[in-house]
N, C-alpha and C positions, 0 to 999 in steps of 0.2 A: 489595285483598286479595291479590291475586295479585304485584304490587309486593312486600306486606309478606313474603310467603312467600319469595320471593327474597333480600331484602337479609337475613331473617334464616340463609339458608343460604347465603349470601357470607360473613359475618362470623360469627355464633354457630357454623355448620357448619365451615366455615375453619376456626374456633380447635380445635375439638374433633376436626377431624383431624388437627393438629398434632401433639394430647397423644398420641393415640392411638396415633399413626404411631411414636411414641416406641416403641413392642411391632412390632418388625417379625414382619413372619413369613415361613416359609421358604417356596422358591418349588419348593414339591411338589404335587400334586392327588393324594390317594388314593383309598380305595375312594367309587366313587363309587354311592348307591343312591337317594338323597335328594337334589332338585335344585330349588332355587329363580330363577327369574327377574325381575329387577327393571327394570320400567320403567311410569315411576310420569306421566306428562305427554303431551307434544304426542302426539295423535290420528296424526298423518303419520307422526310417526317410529315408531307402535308399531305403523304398519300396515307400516311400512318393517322392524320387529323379526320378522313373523312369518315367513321364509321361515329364520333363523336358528335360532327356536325348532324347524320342521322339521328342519334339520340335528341341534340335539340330540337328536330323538328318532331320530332313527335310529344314530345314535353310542351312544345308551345307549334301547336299546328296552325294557327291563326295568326303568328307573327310574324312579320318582315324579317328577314335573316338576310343579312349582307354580310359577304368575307370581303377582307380585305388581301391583297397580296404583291407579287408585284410582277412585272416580266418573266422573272426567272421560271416563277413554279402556278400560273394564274392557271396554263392549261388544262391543269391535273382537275380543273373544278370545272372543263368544258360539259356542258349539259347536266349538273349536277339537280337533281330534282328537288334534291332538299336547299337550296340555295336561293334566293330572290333576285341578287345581284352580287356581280363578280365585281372588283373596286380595285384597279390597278395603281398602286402609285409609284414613283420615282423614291430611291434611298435619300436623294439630295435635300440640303437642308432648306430650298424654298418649295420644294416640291411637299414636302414635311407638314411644312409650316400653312400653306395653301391649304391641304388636308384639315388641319385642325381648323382654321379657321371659318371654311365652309362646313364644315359638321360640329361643330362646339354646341357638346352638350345636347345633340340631335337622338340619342344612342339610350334607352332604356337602360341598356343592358349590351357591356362590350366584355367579351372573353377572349382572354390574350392565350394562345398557343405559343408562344416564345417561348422557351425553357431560360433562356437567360437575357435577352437582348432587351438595354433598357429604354432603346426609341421604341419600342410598341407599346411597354407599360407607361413611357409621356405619352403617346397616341391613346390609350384607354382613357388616361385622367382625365384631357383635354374632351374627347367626344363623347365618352358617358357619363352619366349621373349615378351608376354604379357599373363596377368592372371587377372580374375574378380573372385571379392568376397566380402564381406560384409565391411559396412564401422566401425563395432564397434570394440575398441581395438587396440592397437598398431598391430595386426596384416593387418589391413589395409594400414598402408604404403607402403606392400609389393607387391598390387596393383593396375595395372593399371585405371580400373574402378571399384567405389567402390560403393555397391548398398545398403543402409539401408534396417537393417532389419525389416520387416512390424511384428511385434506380434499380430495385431488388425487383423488376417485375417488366414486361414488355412497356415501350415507351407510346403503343396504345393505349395502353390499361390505366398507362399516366396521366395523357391528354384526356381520355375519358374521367379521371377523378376529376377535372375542372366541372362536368356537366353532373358528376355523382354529388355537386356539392346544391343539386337544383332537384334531383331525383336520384332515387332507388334503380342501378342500370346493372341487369347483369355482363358477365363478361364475351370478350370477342371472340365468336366463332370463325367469323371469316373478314376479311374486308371487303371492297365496297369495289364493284369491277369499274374501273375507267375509261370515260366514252372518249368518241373519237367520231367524225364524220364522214360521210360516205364519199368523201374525194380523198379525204385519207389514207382511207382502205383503197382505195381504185390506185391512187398513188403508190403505194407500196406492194399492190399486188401486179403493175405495174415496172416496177423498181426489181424484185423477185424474177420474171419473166426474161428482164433482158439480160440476169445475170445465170438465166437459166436453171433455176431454180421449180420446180413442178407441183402441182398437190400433193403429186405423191410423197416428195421427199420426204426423208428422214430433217428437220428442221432444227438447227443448235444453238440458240442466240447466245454469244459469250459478251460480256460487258467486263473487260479486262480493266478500263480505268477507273478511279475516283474523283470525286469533287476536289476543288485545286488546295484544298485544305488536307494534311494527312495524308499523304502521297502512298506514307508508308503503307497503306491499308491493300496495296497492290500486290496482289501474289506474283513471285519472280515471274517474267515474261516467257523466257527459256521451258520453264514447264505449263504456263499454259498451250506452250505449241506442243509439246510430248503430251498433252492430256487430250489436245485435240486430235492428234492422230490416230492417238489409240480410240478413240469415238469415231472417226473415220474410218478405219479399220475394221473394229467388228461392228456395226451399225449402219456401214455404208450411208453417214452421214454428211449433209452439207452444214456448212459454219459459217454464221454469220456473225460477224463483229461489228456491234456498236459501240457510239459513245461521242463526242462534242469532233468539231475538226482540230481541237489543240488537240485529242489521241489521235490522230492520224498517223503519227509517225511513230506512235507505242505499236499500234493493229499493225502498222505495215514491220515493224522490229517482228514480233510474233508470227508474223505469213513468213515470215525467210527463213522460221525454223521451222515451218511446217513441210513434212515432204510433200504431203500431197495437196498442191497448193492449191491446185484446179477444183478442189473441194472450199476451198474459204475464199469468203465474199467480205471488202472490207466495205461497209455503211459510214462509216465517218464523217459526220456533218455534211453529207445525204437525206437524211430523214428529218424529220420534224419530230419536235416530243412528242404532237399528237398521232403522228405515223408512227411513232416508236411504241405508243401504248397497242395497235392494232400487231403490228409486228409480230410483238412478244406473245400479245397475246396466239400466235398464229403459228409461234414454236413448239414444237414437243418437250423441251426441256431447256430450264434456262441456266446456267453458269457464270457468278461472279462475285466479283468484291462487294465486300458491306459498302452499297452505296444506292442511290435513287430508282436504277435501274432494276434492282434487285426485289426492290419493293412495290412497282409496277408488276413483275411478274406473276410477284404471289397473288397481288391485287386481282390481276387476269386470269387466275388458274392454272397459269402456268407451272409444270413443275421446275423446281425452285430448288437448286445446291446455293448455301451461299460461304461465302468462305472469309473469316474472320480471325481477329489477332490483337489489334491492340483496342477494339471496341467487341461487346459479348452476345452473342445470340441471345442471350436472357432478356438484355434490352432492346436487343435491333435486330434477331431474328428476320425469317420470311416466314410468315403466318399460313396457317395452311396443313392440312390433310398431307403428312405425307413428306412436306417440304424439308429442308434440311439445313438448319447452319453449324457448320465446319468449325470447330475452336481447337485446334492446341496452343494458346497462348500460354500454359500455364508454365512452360519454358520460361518466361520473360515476369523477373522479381515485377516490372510496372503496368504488366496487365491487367485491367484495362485501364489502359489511360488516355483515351479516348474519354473525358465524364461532358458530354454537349452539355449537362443542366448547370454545369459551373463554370461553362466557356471554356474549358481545356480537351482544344484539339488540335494538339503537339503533332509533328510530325512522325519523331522516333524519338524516344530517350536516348537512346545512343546515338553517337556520332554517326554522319553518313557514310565516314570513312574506314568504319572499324568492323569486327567480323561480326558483331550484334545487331548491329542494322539492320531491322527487318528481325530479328530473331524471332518472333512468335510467327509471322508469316510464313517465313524458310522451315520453319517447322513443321508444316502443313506439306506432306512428299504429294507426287504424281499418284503412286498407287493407295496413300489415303482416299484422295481426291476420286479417283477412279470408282472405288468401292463402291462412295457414297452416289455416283452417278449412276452405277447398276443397279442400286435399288430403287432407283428413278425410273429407270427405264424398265 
């Protein structure tokens, strides 16, 4: 599904920004009272979008500010203050089309957070009377201001160059903590209790999978269980594993090498994302792959290992005092090749079959990993 949704916004989106692009537009922002935000996918990045949508509202404190997004990631924007309204659509193409034609042209001012996907820049064309977004791709003609994307710098500091093109903003200290409601938390503390889990614990949240794109971004299984023991070990630690219920059967691979199993709790499509942002928050230390989860933590204070390879802390880092992302990619001639702003998120260049598979990941040992969790804790 998520495949299908892609190749049709490579190719049908592609074309129809073409045509479109054909109607330039001028590159003015005027009154602005009415303000929509688009960012419509990855969980990381729209946790990574919120510290910008900040900046808007303080730039325009008097304006309507609507995000748009959709199922997957709407929660992350639960109780956002700087927000007016949350605006969920469907990817489907009458679900699409319904959108444009109830807000056509309704929109001041619409600011596309999509690093590449060209159905949100036809969603800006169609709803504002002017929209900034990135200048790479035919999808940029449909753009009044068009702002290059910076790779060489956190993929915060990118989405905030959209609002630095409205204002003077310095750069990101911290992010923006992610709320949640109070059955959530009752829920998950809750959920803790009957798995015998206490205030006191020592608390370890592990997010051992990724989003269904890029698989490869997964550190071997086999040593997330030898990393968890030895945290169990000297830390008299409990472990908690999150992550969607398709990891279910990754968490449950990983408890079977854990010895001391009576210490790991698998969560797996258990919680809620809004019970997962409490969670985390409510961990002493978080561990995992460059993925959504990772970027909740830091967002929550949590401290933050993250452990990467074929995508680079420079861009997708965990922000934060402290926190840490893990790179030896530099083993691997195509790291990173992970680049989201030009839609290539390849699995592995190598075969799945061959000894390089994974080779910037497999690089990253138990006792690297270890280190960096002792200066966490």
């Amino acid at each position: 599904m998520v495949l299908a949704i892609k190749l049709a916004d490579k190719y049908l989106g592609g074309l129809l920004c073409r045509i479109l692009g054909i109607f330039s537009r001028k590159k003015i922002i005027g009154e602005t009272k009415k303000i929509l935000v688009i960012q419509l996918w990855g969980i990381g990045e729209t946790v990574l979008v919120l510290p910008s949508i900040e900046a808007l509202r303080k730039k325009y404190p008097q304006a309507t500010i609507d995000i748009l997004a959709t199922k997957r990631n709407n929660e992350v924007f639960f109780n956002n203050k700087h927000a007016d309204n949350i605006l969920t659509i469907e990817t489907g193409p009458s679900s699409l089309l319904k959108f444009i034609i109830k807000n056509f042209k309704k929109y001041d001012l619409v600011i596309d957070m999509e690093e590449y996907l060209n159905i949100s820049a036809i969603l800006s064309f169609f709803t504002g009377k002017s929209a900034i977004g990135y200048s790479n791709g035919a999808r940029s003609k449909l753009y009044n201001i068009r702002i290059r994307y910076n790779d060489q710098q956190h993929a915060s500091e990118t989405f905030l160059d959209l609002i630095r093109a409205l204002d003077n903003i310095p750069k990101i200290k911290s992010l923006q903590i992610i709320h949640y409601s109070k059955k959530d938390k009752n829920n998950v503390d809750n959920f803790l209790k009957i798995n015998g889990i206490g205030k006191k614990d020592f608390l370890v949240c592990v997010a051992p999978g990724a989003a269904e794109s890029a698989k490869s971004r997964i550190w071997p299984l086999e040593r997330y269980a030898e990393l968890c023991d030895e945290i169990i070990s000297k830390h008299n630690a409990k472990i908690i594993f999150v992550g969607t219920s398709d990891e279910n059967q990754l968490v449950e691979t990983i408890i079977k090498g854990i010895e001391k199993k009576t210490s790991a709790i698998n969560s797996t499509g258990k919680i809620t994302l809004k019970e997962l942002f409490y969670l985390i928050e409510k961990s002493k230390l978080f561990i995992g792959n460059d993925s959504g989860p990772m970027h909740i933590a830091a967002a929550q204070g949590t401290k933050t290992l993250g452990l990467f390879g074929p995508n680079i802390p420079l861009r997708f880092g965990p922000i934060g005092k402290g926190n840490i992302g893990l790179y030896k990619g530099y083993n691997c001639e195509f790291s990173p090749c992970i680049n989201v702003h030009k839609g290539q998120v390849p699995d592995c260049m190598y075969p799945k079959n061959s000894n390089d598979y994974q080779k910037c990941m497999k690089n990253i040992s138990v006792d690297d990993a270890l280190k960096e969790v002792e200066k966490l804790i």
